[in-house]
C-alpha positions as a Markdown table, in Angstrom:
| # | Residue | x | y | z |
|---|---|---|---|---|
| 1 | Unk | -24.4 | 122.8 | 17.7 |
| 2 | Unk | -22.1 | 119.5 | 17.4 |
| 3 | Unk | -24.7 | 116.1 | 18.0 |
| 4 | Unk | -23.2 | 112.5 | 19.0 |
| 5 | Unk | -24.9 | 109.3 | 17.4 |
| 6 | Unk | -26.6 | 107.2 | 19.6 |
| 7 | Unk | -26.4 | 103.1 | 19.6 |
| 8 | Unk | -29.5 | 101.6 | 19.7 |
| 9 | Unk | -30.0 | 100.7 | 23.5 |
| 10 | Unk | -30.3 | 96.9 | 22.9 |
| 11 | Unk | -26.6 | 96.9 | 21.3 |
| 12 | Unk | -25.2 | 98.8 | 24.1 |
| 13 | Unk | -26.5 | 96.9 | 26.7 |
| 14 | Unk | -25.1 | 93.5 | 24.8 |
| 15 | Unk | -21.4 | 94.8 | 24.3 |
| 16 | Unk | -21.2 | 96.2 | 28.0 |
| 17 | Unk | -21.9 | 92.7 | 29.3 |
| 18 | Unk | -19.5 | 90.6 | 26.7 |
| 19 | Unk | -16.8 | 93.5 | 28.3 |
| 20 | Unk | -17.7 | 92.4 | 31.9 |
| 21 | Unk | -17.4 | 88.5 | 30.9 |
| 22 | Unk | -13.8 | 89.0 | 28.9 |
| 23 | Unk | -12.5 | 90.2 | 32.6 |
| 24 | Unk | -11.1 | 93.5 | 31.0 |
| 25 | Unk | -8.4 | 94.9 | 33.4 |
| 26 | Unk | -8.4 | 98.4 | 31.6 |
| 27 | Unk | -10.9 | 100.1 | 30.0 |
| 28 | Unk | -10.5 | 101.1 | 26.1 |
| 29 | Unk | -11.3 | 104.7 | 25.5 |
| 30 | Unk | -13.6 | 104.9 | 22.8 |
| 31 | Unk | -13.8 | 108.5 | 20.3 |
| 32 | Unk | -17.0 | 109.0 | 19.9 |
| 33 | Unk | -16.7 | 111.1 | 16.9 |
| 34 | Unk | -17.1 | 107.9 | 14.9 |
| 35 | Unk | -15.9 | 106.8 | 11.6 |
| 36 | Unk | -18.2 | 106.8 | 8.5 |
| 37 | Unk | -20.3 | 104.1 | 9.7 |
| 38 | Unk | -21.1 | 105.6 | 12.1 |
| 39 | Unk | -19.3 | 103.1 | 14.4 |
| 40 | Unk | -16.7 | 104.5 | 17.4 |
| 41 | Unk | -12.9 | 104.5 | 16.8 |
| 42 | Unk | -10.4 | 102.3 | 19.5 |
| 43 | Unk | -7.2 | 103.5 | 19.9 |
| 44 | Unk | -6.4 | 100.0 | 22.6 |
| 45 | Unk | -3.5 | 101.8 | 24.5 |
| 46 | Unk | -5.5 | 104.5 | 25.7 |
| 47 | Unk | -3.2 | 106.4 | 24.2 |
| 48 | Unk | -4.1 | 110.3 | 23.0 |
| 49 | Unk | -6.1 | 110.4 | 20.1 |
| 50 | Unk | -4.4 | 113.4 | 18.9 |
| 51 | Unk | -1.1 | 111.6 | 18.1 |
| 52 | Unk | -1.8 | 111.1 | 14.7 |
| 53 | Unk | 1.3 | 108.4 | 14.6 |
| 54 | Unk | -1.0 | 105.7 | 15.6 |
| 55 | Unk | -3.0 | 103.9 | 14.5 |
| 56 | Unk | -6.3 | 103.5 | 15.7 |
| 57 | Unk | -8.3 | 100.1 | 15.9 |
| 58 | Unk | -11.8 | 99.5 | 16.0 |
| 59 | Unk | -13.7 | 97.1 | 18.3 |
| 60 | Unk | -17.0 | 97.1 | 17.0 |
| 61 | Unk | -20.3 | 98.8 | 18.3 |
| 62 | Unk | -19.7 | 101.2 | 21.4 |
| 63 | Unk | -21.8 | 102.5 | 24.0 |
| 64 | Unk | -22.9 | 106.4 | 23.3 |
| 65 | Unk | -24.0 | 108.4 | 25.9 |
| 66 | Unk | -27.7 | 108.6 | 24.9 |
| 67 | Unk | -29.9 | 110.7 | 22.9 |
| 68 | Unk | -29.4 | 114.5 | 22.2 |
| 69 | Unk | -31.2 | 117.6 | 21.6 |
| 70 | Unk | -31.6 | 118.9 | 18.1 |
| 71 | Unk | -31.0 | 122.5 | 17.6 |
| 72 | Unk | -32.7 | 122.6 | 14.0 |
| 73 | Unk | -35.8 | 124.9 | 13.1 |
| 74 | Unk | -38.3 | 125.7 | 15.2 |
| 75 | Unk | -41.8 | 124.8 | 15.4 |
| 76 | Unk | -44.3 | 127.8 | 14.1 |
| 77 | Unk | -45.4 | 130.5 | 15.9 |
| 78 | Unk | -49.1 | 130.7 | 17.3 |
| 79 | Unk | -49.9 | 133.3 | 14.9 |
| 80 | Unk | -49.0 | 131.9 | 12.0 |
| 81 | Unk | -50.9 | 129.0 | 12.2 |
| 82 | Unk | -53.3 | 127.8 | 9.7 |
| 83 | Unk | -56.8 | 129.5 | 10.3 |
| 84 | Unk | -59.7 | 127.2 | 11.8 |
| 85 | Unk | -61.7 | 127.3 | 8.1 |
| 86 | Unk | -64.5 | 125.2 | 10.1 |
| 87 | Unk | -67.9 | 126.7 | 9.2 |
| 88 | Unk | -69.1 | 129.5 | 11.0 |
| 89 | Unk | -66.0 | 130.3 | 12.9 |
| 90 | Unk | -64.9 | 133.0 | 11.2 |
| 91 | Unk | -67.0 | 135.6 | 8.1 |
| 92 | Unk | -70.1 | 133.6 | 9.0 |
| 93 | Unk | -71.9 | 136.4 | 6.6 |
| 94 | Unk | -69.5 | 135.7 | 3.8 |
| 95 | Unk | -69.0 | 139.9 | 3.5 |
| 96 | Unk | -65.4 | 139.6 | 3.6 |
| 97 | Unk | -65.6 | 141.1 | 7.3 |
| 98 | Unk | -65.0 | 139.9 | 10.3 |
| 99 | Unk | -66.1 | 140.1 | 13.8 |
| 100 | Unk | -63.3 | 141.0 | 16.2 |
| 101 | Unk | -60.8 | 138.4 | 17.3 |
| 102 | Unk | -61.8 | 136.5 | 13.8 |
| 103 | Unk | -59.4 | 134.9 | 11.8 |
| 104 | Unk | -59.6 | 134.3 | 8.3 |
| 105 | Unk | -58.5 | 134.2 | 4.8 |
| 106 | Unk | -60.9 | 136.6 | 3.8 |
| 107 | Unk | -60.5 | 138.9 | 6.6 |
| 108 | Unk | -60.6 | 142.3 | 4.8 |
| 109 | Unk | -60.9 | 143.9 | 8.9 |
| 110 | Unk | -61.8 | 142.6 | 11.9 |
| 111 | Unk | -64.6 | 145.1 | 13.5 |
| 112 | Unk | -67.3 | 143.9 | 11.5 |
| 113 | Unk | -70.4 | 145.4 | 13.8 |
| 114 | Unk | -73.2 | 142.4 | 12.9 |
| 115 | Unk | -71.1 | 139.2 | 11.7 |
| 116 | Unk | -74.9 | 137.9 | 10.6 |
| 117 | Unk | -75.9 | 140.5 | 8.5 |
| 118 | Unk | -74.3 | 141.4 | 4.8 |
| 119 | Unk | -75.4 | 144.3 | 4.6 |
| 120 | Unk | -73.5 | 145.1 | 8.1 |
| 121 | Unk | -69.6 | 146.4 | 7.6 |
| 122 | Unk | -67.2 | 148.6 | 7.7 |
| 123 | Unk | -67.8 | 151.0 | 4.6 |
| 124 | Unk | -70.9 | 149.6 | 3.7 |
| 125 | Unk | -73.2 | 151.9 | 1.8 |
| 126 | Unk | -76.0 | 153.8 | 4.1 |
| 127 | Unk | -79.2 | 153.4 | 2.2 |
| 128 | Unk | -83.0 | 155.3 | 2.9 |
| 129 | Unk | -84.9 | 151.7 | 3.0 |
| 130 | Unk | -82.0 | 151.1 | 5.8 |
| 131 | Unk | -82.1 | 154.5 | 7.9 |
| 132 | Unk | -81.9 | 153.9 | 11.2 |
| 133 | Unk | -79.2 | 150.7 | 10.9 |
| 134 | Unk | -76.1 | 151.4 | 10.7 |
| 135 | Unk | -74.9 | 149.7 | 8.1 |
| 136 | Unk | -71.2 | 150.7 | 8.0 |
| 137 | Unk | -70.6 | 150.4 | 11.3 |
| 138 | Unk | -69.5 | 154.0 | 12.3 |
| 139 | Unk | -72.2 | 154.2 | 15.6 |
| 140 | Unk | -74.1 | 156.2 | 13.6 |
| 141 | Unk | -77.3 | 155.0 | 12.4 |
| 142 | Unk | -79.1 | 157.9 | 11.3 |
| 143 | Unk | -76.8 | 158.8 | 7.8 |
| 144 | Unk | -77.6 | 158.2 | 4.3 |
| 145 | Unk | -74.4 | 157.6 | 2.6 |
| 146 | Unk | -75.6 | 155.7 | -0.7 |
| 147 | Unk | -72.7 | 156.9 | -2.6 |
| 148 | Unk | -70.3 | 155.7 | 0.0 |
| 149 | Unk | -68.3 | 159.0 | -0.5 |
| 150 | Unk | -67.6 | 159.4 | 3.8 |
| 151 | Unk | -70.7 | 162.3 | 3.4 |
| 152 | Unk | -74.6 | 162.1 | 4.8 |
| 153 | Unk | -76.6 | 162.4 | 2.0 |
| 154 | Unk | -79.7 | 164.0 | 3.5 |
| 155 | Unk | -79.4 | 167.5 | 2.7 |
| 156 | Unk | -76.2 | 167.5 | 0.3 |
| 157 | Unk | -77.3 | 170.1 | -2.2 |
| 158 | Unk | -77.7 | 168.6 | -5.9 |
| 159 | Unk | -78.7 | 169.3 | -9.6 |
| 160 | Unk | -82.4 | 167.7 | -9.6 |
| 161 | Unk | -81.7 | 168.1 | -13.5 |
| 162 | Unk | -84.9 | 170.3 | -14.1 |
| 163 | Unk | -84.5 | 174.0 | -15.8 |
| 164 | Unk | -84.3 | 177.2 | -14.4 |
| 165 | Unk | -85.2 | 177.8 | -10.4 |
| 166 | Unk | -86.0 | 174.2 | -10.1 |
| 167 | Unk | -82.6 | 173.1 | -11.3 |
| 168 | Unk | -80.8 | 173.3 | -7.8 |
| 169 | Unk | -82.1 | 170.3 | -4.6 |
| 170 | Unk | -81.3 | 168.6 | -1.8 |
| 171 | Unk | -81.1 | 164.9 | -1.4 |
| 172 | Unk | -83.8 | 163.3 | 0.4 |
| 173 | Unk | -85.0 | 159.9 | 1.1 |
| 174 | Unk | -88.5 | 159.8 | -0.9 |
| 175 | Unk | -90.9 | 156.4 | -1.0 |
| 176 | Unk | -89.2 | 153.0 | -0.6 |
| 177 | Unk | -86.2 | 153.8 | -2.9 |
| 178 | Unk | -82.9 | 152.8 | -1.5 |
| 179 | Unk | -81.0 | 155.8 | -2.9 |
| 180 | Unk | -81.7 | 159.2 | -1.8 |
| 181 | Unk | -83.8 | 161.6 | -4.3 |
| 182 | Unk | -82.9 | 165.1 | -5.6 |
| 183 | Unk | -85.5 | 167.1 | -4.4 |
| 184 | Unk | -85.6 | 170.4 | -6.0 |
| 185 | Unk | -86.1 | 173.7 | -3.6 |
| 186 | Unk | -88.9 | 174.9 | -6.1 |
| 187 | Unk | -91.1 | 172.4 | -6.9 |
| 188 | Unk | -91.8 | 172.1 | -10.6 |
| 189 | Unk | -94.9 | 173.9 | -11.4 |
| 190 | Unk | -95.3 | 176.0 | -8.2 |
| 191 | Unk | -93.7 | 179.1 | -9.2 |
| 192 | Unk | -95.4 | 181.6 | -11.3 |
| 193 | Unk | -93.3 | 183.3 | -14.1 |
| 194 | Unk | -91.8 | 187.2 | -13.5 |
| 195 | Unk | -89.6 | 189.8 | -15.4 |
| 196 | Unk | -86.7 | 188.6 | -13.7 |
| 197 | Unk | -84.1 | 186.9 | -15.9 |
| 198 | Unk | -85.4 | 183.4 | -14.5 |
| 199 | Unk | -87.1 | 180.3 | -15.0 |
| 200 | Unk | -89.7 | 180.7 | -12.7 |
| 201 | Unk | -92.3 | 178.3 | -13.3 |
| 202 | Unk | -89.2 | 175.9 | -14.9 |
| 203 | Unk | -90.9 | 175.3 | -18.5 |
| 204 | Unk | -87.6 | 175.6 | -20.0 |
| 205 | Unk | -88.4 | 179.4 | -21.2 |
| 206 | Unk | -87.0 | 182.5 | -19.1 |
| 207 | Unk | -89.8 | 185.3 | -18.6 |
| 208 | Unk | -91.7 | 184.0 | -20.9 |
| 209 | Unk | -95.8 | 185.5 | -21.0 |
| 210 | Unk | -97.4 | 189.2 | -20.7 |
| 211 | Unk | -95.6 | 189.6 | -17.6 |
| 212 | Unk | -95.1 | 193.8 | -17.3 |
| 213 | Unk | -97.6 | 196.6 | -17.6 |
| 214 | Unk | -99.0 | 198.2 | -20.9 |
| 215 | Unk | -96.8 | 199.5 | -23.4 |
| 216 | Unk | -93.4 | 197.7 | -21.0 |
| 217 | Unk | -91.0 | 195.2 | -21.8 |
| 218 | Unk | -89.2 | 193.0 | -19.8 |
| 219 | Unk | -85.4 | 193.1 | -20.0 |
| 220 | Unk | -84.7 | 190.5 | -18.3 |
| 221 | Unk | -82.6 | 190.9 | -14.7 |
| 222 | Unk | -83.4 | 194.7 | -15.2 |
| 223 | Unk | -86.7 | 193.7 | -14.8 |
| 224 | Unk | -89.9 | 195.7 | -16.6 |
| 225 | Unk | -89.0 | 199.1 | -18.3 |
| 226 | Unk | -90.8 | 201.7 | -19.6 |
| 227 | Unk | -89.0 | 202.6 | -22.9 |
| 228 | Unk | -85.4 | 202.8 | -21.2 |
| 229 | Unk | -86.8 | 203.4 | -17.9 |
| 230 | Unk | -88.2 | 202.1 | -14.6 |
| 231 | Unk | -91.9 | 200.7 | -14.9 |
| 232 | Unk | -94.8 | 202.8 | -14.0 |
| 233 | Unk | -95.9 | 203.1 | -10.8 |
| 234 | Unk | -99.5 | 203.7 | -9.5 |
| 235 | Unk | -102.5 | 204.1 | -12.0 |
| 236 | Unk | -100.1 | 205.7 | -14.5 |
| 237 | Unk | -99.2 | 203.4 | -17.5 |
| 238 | Unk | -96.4 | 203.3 | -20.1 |
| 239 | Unk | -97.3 | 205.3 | -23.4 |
| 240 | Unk | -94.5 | 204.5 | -25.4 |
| 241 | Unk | -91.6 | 205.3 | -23.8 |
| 242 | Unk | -92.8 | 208.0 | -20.8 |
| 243 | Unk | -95.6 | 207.0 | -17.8 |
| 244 | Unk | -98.4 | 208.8 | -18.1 |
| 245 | Unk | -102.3 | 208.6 | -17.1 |
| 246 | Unk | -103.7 | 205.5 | -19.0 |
| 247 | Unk | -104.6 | 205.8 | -22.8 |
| 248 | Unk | -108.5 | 207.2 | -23.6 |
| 249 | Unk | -108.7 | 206.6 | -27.4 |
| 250 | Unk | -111.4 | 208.8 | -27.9 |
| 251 | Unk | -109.4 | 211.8 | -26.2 |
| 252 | Unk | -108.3 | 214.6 | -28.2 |
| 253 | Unk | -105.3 | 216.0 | -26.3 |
| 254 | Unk | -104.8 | 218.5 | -29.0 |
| 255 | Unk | -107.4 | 220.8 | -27.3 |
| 256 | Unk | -104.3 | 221.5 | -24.8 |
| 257 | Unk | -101.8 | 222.2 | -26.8 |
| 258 | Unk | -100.6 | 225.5 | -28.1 |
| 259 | Unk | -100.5 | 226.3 | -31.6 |
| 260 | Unk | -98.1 | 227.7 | -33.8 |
| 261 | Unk | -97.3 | 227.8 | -37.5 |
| 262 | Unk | -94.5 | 229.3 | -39.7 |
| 263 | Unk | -96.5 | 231.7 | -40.6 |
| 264 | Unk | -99.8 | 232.3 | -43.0 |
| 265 | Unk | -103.9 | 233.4 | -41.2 |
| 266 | Unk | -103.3 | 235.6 | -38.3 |
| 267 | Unk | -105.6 | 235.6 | -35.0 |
| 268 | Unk | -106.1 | 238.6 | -35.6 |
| 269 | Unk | -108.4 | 237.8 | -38.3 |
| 270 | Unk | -110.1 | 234.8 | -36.9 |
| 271 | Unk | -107.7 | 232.4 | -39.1 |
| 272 | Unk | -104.5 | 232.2 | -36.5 |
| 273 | Unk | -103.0 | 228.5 | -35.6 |
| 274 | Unk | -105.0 | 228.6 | -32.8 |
| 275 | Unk | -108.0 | 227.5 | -34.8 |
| 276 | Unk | -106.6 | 224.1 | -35.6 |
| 277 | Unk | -107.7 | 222.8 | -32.5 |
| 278 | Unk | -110.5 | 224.8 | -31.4 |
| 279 | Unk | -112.8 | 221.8 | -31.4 |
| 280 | Unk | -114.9 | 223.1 | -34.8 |
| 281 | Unk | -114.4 | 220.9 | -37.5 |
| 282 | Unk | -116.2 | 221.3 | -41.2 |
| 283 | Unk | -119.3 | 219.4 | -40.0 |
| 284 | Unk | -119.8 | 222.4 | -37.0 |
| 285 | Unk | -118.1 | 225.5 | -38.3 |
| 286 | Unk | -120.2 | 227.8 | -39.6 |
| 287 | Unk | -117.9 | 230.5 | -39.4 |
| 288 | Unk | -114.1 | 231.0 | -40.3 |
| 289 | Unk | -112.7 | 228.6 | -37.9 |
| 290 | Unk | -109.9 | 227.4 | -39.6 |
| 291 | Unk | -105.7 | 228.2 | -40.3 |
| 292 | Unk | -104.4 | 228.7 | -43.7 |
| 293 | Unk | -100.6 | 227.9 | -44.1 |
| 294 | Unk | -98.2 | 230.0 | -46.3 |
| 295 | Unk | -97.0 | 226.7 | -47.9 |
| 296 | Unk | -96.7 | 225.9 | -51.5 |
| 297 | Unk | -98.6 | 223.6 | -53.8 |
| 298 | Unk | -95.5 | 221.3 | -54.4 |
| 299 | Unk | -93.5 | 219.9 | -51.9 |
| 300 | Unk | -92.5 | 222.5 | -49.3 |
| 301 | Unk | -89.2 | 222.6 | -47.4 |
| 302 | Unk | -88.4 | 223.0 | -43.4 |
| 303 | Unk | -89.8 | 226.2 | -43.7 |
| 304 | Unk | -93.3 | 225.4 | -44.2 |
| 305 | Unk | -95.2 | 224.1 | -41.0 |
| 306 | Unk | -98.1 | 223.4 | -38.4 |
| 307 | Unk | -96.7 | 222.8 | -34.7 |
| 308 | Unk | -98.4 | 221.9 | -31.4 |
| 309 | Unk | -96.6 | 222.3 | -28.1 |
| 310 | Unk | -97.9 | 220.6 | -24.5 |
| 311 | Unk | -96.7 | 222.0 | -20.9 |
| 312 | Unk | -96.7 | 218.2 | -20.0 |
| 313 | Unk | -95.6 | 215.0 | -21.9 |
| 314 | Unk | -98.7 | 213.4 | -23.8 |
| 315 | Unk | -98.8 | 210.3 | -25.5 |
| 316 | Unk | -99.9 | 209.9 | -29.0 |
| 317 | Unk | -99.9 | 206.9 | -31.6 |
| 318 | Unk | -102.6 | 208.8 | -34.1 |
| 319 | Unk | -103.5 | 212.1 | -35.7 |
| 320 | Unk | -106.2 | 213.5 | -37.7 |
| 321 | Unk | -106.1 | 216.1 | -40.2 |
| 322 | Unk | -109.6 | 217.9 | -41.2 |
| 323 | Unk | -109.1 | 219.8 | -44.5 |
| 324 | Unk | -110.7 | 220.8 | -47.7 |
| 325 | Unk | -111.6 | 218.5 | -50.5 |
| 326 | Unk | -109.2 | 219.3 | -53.1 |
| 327 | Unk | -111.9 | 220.0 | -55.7 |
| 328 | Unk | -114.1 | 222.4 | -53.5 |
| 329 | Unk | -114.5 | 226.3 | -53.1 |
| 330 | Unk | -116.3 | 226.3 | -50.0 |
| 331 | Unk | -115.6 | 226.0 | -46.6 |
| 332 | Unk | -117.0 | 227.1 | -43.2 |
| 333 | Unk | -119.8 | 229.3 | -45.0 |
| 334 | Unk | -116.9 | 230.9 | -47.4 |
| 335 | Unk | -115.6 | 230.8 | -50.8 |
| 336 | Unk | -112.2 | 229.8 | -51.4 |
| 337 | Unk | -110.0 | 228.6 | -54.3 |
| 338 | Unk | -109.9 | 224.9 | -54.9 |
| 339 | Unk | -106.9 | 223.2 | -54.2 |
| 340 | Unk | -106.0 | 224.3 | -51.3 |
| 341 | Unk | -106.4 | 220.7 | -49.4 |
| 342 | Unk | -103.7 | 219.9 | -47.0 |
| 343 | Unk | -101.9 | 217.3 | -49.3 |
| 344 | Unk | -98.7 | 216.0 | -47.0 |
| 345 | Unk | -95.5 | 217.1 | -44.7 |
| 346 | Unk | -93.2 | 215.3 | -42.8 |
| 347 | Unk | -94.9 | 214.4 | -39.1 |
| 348 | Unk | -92.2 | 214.5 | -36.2 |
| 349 | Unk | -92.1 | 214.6 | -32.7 |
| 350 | Unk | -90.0 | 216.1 | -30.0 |
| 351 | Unk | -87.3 | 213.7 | -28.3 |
| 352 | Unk | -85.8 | 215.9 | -25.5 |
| 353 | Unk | -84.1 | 218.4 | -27.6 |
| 354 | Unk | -84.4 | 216.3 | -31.0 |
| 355 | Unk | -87.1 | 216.3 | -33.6 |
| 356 | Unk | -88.1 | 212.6 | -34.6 |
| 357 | Unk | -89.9 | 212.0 | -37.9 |
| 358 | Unk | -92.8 | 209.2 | -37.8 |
| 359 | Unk | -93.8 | 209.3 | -41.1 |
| 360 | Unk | -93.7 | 211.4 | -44.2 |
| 361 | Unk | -97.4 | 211.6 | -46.4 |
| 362 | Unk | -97.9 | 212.8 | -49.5 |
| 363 | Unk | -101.1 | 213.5 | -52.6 |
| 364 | Unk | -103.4 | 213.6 | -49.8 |
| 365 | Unk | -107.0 | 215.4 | -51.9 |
| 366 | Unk | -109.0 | 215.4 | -48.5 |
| 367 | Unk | -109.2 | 214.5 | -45.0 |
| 368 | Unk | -106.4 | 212.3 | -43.5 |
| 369 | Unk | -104.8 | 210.7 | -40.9 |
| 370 | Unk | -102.3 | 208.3 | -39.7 |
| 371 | Unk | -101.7 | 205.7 | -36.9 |
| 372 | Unk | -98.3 | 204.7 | -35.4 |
| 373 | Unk | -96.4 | 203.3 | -32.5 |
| 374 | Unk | -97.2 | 205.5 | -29.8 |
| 375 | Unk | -94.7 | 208.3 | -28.2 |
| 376 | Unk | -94.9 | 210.0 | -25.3 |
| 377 | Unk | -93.7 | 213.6 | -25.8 |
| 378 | Unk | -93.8 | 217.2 | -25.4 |
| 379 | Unk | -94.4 | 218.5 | -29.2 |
| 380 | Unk | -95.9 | 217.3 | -32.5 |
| 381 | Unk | -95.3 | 219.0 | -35.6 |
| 382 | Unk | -95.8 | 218.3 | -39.5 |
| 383 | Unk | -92.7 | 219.8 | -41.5 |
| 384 | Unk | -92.3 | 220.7 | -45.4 |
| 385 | Unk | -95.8 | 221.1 | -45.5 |
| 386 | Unk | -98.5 | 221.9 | -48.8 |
| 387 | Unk | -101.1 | 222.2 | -51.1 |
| 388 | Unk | -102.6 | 219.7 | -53.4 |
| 389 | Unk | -100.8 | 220.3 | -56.8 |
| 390 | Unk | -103.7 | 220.8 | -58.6 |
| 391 | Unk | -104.8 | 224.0 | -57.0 |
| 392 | Unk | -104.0 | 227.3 | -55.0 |
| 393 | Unk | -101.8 | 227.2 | -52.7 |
| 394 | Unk | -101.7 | 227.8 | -49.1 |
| 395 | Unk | -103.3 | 224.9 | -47.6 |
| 396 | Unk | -106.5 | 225.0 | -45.4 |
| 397 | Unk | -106.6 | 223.0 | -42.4 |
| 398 | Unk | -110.4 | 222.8 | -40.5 |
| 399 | Unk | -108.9 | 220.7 | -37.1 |
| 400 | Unk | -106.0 | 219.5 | -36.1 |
| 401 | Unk | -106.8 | 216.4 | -33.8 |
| 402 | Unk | -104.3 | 214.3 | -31.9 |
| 403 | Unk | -104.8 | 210.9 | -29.5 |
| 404 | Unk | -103.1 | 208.6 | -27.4 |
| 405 | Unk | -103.9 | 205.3 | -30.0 |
């Protein structure tokens, strides 16, 4: 917008009264654009300043018709003014948060809930030694949110960092501790170990101790088994791979079994396979209470043997064979050859439909027996069976005992 310079008032006042004493009968006009100096431009003729063919004179100072708005830059806005930094009128906690209607520098929001407490502000971290406040200034004061992660702490499941069952928690505010604690859902020690797969009592070890029935194992999520399978039940116990009545050591289970034999003493002469397990051994027999086998006096073949046979499964882990002394020629109250001692075979036992060999003896010259691994089974038999080689043949055999261990 086009301004006019204004005389100073004291100059204007002094040429309008020499004008009035020089009895001016016309007035000059005065162009009030001005020259460089700022001084007005008299054309004397008050002719029209836009004929550019005259001349134009100048009579010194003029009047100007008084002082004029500027239309420069305006003055700043309320709300961009400066902020009052007077202590205490805005932060007054110094947590970068402000109370509403606050303004500041430092102003990272304006709903600060507690502009005299810190610890008071929007996103603040809910701690347990603060429950009840409410620290970040969300109306609730009841949260734990120590990890500032928008999510109550209390509850939130976690990894306590213990081993097996006592590995997953739950966050909890424990003691005077400002952050929550993992609190494990089984406490360490509390639990008592199982076939299971676990960590029960969390030492570090999954199902570790005795923790199935007799002759079990534990395989793990499968839990105990009896050979490949389920555990026994009731007073029965596992006997090697079959549950059965529990293990008498000093039970021959023998005395049930049928006898039979590839061939050799016939019942019908007092000296059939049925006398193996009569109950009469050599220190009771005072008659011919014994089975002689058809066997050689070398190592016999497949064809040579002594077999037992139960209606039920048994369990057995040893056997005992009564026989003759190699060097003798009497037995039961009769003379025989010498020799004729039981000396070896292959033992086996029935598996289903399968014969499994235990253990293979040999150079036996007397009474013998063996102890293994229990099995529970069906039939016992002792294959390739013979005489001592320094003797008759046809081995003599008193009793033939079997037991559970």
């Amino acid at each position: 917008m086009p301004y006019r310079r204004v005389a100073p008032l004291g100059l204007a006042l002094a040429l309008a009264c020499a004008a009035c004493a020089g009895g001016a009968e016309t007035a000059t006009r005065v162009d009030t654009r001005g020259g460089p100096g700022g001084e007005g431009i008299n054309f004397g003729d008050g002719g029209n300043p836009s004929d550019d063919t005259r001349s134009p004179t100048f009579d010194g100072p003029q009047l100007f018709d008084g002082p004029q708005a500027f239309d420069g830059p305006k003055p700043p806005a309320p709300d961009t003014l400066a902020p009052d930094t007077t202590p205490g009128v805005y932060d007054v906690d110094g947590d970068g948060h402000c109370a509403p209607g606050q303004v500041g520098p430092t102003c990272q929001s304006h709903n600060d809930c507690d502009d005299n407490d810190k610890t008071r502000y929007p996103g603040a971290p809910e701690t347990c030694s603060d429950r009840g406040v409410d620290n970040d200034c969300d109306g609730d004061s009841s949260e734990v949110d120590f990890d500032n992660n928008g999510v109550n702490d209390i509850g939130e499941v976690c990894n306590t960092g213990f081993p097996g069952v006592c590995s997953t928690g739950k966050k909890a505010c424990t003691g005077s501790n400002a952050a929550p604690t993992c609190v494990p859902d089984v406490a360490v020690g509390s639990g008592s170990e199982s076939c299971n797969g676990l960590d029960d009592d969390c030492n570090g070890t999954v199902d570790d101790g005795n923790l199935c029935g007799a002759g079990e194992t534990c395989a793990g999520a499968s839990g105990c088994r009896c050979g490949s399978g389920p555990p026994c039940t009731g007073s029965n116990v596992c006997n090697g791979s079959t549950c059965g009545p529990p293990c008498n050591p000093s039970t021959n289970v023998a005395l049930t079994a049928t006898a039979t034999s590839s061939g050799g003493g016939q019942a019908t002469y007092g000296v059939g396979p049925d006398r193996m397990n009569d109950g009469f051994g050599q220190s009771n027999c005072t008659t011919a209470r014994f089975h002689w086998l058809d066997a050689p006096n070398s190592a016999g073949t497949s064809a040579h043997w002594i077999q037992y046979n139960w209606s039920a499964p048994v369990t057995i882990g040893r056997v005992v064979f009564d026989t003759i002394l190699y060097t003798s020629t009497t037995l039961c109250g009769l003379t025989v050859s010498n020799g004729r001692t039981l000396a070896g075979g292959t033992l086996q036992y029935l598996q289903g439909s399968t014969w499994v060999t235990i253990t293979t003896i040999s150079n036996q010259s007397n009474d013998w027996s063996r102890t293994f691994t229990p099995v529970t089974t069906t039939g016992l038999r002792l294959i390739n069976a013979h005489a001592h080689s320094s003797g008759f043949k046809n081995p003599l055999i008193v009793e033939w005992q079997a037991f559970c261990q």
